[in-house]
C-alpha positions, 0 to 999 in steps of 0.5 A: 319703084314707088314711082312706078306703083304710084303711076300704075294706081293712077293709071288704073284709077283713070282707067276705072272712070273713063269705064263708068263715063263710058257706061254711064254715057249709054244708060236705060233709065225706067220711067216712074211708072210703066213698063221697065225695059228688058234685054233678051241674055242671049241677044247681049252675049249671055249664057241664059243657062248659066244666068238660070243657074244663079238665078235658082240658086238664090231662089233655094237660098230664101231669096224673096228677090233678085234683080239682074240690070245690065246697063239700066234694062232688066236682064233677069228678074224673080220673085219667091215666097219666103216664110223663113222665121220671125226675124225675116217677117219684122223686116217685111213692112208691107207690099207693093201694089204688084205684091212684091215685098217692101222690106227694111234692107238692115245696113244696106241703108248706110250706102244711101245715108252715103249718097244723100251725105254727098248731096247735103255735101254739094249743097255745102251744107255739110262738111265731112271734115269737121268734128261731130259736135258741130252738128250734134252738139258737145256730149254727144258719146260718152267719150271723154271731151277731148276724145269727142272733139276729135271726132269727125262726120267723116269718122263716122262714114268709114267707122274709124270713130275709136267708140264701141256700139254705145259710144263709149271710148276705146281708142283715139279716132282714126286708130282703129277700123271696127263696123259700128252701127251704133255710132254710124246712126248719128248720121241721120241726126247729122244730116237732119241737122244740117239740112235743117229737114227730117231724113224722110223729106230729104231723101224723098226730094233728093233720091226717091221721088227724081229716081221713081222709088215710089215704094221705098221710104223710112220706118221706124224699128220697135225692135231696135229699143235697147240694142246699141248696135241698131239704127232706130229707123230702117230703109224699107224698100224693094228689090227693083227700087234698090236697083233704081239705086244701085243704076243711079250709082253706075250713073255717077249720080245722075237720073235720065241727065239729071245730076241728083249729086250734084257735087264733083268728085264726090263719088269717086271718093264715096267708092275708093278706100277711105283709109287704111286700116280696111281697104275693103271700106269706102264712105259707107259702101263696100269694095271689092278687088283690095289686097285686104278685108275687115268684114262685120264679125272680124277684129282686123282685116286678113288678106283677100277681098271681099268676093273672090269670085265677084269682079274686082270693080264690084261695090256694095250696098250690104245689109244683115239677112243678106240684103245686097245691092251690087254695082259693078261697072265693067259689066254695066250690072246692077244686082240686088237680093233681098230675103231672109238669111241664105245660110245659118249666120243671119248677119251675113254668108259669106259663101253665099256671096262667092257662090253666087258670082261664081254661077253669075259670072260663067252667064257673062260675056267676059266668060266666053259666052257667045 
């Protein structure tokens, strides 16, 4: 029986690669400036009515934005007005020439720290494997030494360090699964360390600039100061240049046949589960379809995925105040939704998640729909 489940696994891991190739193969990349190409839903099998019906749905719930790419083209796009308390304004950090809003996209930044660390990976300037110190240097949580020392960069991209926000020991590494920004935040200095740049420059020359994000780049966060369970820096960018990275993911890292990764095999184990404790988790990125999930606000997971209602193929970007950036490649779709909270939680609605892909999957093909 073993063998049988083992065989089934496989099978449907070689099934989910030869769907991205085959994706990825026939992919609309948007030029750096110009126009972005757009598909009519209705010319791509799509109930616009329903499609229509998502869309205004994630406009009543303080959406600023919403971004719908189905294999690279814009299938539907919109832009509302968000006054929705000061929360939302301090992510706001400015706006495009078009006026749309640049806004800190909270831990959605984690899945981009996820792709430069496999970048940095390729260029074997990094090693996931080793213990943090290598990068940080000795002392740098308040774990006891031999605890520290156990840690590994790799702990900290599937939040298994055993350290609480402030880094403190709680558990040895790799015991527990418990989503920790604070502890997550060293991957910038660990990145920076060993690439020997700042994060600023290293993510404009290996994402930004190749993938035509002109309006996305680091802030910093005056907020932040004395809150553990805060980065010091924000991702600030805008729903279109998240789905510029969300389409560089269904691409397999690669921008208009350009490998940005460059490093084989990378994301395959960034987008699978990265231990057991939480199915649900990959290297900083979300999955759905899992037998069991640990969302933020949980002390262990619970059976159920992450979106019921969403394609089991779905990973996500996913940041407090519900920023999302979805990839789902069976339907060749990216989405991206940036605002302020869409329900009373402003870490993030879980419903709203549910809701919104039960309208969004009744508009696709797979749905019926002629």
């Amino acid at each position: 029986m073993r063998r049988i489940a083992l065989s089934l696994v496989v099978m449907a891991v070689a099934a989910t690669q030869s769907l991205i190739s085959t994706r990825a193969a026939g992919l609309y990349f948007p030029p750096a400036a110009g126009e972005w190409a757009r598909v009519q839903p209705s010319a791509a099998g799509w109930d616009e009515r329903a499609l229509n019906a998502a869309l205004d749905y994630a406009g009543t719930t303080n959406s600023s934005g919403v971004v719908v790419l189905l294999d690279g083209r814009i299938l539907a796009e919109r832009r509302w007005p968000v006054t929705a308390g000061d929360r939302y304004s301090r992510m706001v950090v400015g706006k495009t020439a078009g006026g749309d809003a640049v806004e800190d996209v909270a831990s959605a930044q984690k899945s981009v720290v996820a792709f430069l660390a496999g970048v940095a990976e390729g260029k074997r300037q990094l090693d996931l494997s080793v213990p943090v110190d290598r990068y940080l240097g000795k002392g740098w949580s308040k774990a006891p030494a031999a605890a520290e020392a156990a840690i590994t960069v790799r702990h900290l991209m599937t939040m298994t360090s055993g350290l609480n926000d402030a880094g403190s020991y709680q558990v040895p590494a790799g015991q527990a699964w418990r989503y920790n920004t604070g502890m997550y935040s060293r991957m910038i200095g660990i990145l920076e360390k060993a690439a020997g740049s700042g994060i600023e420059k290293l993510t404009e020359e290996w994402l930004t600039k190749p993938a035509g994000m002109s309006d996305s780049k680091w802030v910093r966060r005056p907020w932040s100061a004395g809150n553990d369970a805060a980065n010091t820096i924000g991702f600030a960018t805008t729903a279109r240049d998240l789905a510029r990275f969300g389409l560089l993911v269904l691409a397999q890292g690669s921008w208009n046949g350009r490998d940005l990764l460059q490093n084989a095999g990378y994301l395959e184990r960034m987008l699978k589960t990265s231990q057991d404790l939480n199915p649900s988790y990959g290297l900083l990125w979300w999955l759905n379809g899992q037998a069991r999930v640990q969302r933020p606000d949980q002390a262990q997971a619970t059976p159920g995925s992450l979106i019921p209602a969403a394609p089991r193929d779905l990973v996500a970007a996913q940041g407090a105040m519900d920023r999302k950036c979805y990839v789902v490649p069976s339907l060749g779709l990216v989405v991206t939704r940036l605002g302020a909270p869409t329900g009373t939680n402003p870490a993030l609605d879980l419903k709203w998640d549910d809701d919104f892909w039960k309208l969004l999957t009744k508009a696709a093909p797979s749905a019926g729909n002629k």
